[in-house]
C-alpha positions in Angstrom: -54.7 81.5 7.7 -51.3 79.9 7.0 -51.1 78.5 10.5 -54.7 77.1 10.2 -54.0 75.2 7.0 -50.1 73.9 8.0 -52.3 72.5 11.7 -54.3 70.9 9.5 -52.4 69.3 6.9 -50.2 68.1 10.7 -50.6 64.4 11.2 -53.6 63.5 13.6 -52.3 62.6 16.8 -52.6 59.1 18.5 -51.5 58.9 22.2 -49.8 56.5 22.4 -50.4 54.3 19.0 -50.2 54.2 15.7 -50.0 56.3 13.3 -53.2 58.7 12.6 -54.2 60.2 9.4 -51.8 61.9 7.1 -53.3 64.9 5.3 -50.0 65.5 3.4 -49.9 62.0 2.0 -53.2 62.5 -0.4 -51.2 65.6 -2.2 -49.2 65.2 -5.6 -46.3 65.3 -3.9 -44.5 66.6 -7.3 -46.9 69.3 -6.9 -45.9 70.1 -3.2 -42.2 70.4 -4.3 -42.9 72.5 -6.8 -45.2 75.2 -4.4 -42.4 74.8 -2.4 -39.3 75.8 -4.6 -41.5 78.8 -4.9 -40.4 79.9 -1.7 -38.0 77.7 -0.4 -37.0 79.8 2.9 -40.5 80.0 4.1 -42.2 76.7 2.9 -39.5 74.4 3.7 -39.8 74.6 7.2 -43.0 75.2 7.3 -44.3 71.2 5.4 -41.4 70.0 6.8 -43.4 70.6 10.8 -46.2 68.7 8.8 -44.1 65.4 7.7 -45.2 62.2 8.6 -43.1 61.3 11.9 -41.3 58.8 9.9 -37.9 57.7 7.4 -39.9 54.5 6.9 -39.0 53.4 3.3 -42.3 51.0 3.3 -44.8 53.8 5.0 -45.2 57.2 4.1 -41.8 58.1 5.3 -40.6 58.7 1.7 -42.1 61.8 1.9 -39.9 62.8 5.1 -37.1 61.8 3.1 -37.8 63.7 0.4 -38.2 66.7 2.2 -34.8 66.1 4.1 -32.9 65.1 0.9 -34.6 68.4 -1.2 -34.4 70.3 2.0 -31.9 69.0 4.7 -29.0 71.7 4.1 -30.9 74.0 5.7 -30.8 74.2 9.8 -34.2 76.3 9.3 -35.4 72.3 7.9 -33.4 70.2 10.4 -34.6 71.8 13.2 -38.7 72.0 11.9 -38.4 68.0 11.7 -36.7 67.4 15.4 -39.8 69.8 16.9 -41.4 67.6 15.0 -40.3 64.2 15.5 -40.0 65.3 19.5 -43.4 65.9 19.9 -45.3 62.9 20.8 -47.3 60.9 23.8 -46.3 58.0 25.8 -46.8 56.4 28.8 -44.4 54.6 31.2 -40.7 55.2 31.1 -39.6 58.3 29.0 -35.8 56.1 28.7 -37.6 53.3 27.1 -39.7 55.8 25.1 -36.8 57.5 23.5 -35.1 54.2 23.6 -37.6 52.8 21.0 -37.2 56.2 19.1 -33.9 55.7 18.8 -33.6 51.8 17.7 -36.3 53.0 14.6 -34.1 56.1 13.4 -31.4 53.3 13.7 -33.1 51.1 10.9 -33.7 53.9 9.2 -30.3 54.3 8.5 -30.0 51.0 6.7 -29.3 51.5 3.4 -29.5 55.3 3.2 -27.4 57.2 0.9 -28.4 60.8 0.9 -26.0 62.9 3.1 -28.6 65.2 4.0 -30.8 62.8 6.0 -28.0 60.6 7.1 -27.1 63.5 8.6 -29.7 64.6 10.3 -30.7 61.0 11.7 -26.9 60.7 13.2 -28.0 63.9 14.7 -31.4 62.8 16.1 -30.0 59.6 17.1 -26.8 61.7 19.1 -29.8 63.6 20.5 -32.3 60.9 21.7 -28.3 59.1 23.5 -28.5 62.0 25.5 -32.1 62.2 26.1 -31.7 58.7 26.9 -28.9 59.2 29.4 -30.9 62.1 31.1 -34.2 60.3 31.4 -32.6 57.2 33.3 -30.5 59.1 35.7 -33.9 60.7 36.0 -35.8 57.5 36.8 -33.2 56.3 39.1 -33.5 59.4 40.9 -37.1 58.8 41.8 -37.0 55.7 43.0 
């Protein structure tokens, strides 16, 4: 039943586009942090797979922040929000897809001052580099 409720409370997919509907976002979010301090070990992780796919200050992003500032000492966290931040839908070049990926987490950046999710965006951003660096040696490959 858990994995039923955290796949729906998962932000609707949009191949390609924008942002779909956030299910997590219509929660007290005081209320979420408190359920999970409960259980920290277990429910960390587990809302962190179900964060908006954003550090945008403006957007729903603070709620990704949150959970990485709360949160982000814990690899069991870290690692819930790269599977989830990785998986996405594009089309055309998968360098210029990461590429873009990389130049947002970038921004993101701007102005940050909790160590736990500058941390973790260094990482992601190290991490899309290499994708990066992969995915063109890739593409020049097949041509």
């Amino acid at each position: 039943m858990a994995h039923g409720i955290l796949h729906w409370l998962e932000e609707e997919w949009h191949f390609g586009g924008g942002p779909g509907i956030r299910p997590l976002t219509y929660f007290p979010m005081e209320l979420v942090m408190a359920w999970i301090d409960e259980d920290t070990d277990t429910r960390a992780p587990a809302i962190t797979r179900t964060a908006p796919k954003t550090l945008d200050k403006d957007n729903d992003g603070w709620i990704t922040r949150e959970l990485l500032h709360r949160y982000g000492h814990m690899e069991s966290v870290k690692s819930a929000l790269f599977g989830n931040f990785y998986s996405d839908g594009w089309s055309g070049p998968a360098s210029e897809h990461y590429r873009k990926k990389r130049d947002q987490a970038r921004s993101w950046l701007n102005g940050e001052k909790s160590p736990h999710v500058i941390e973790w965006l260094e990482e992601y951003i190290d991490r899309l580099n290499t994708q990066i660096e992969s995915e063109e040696i890739r593409e020049e490959r097949e041509l």
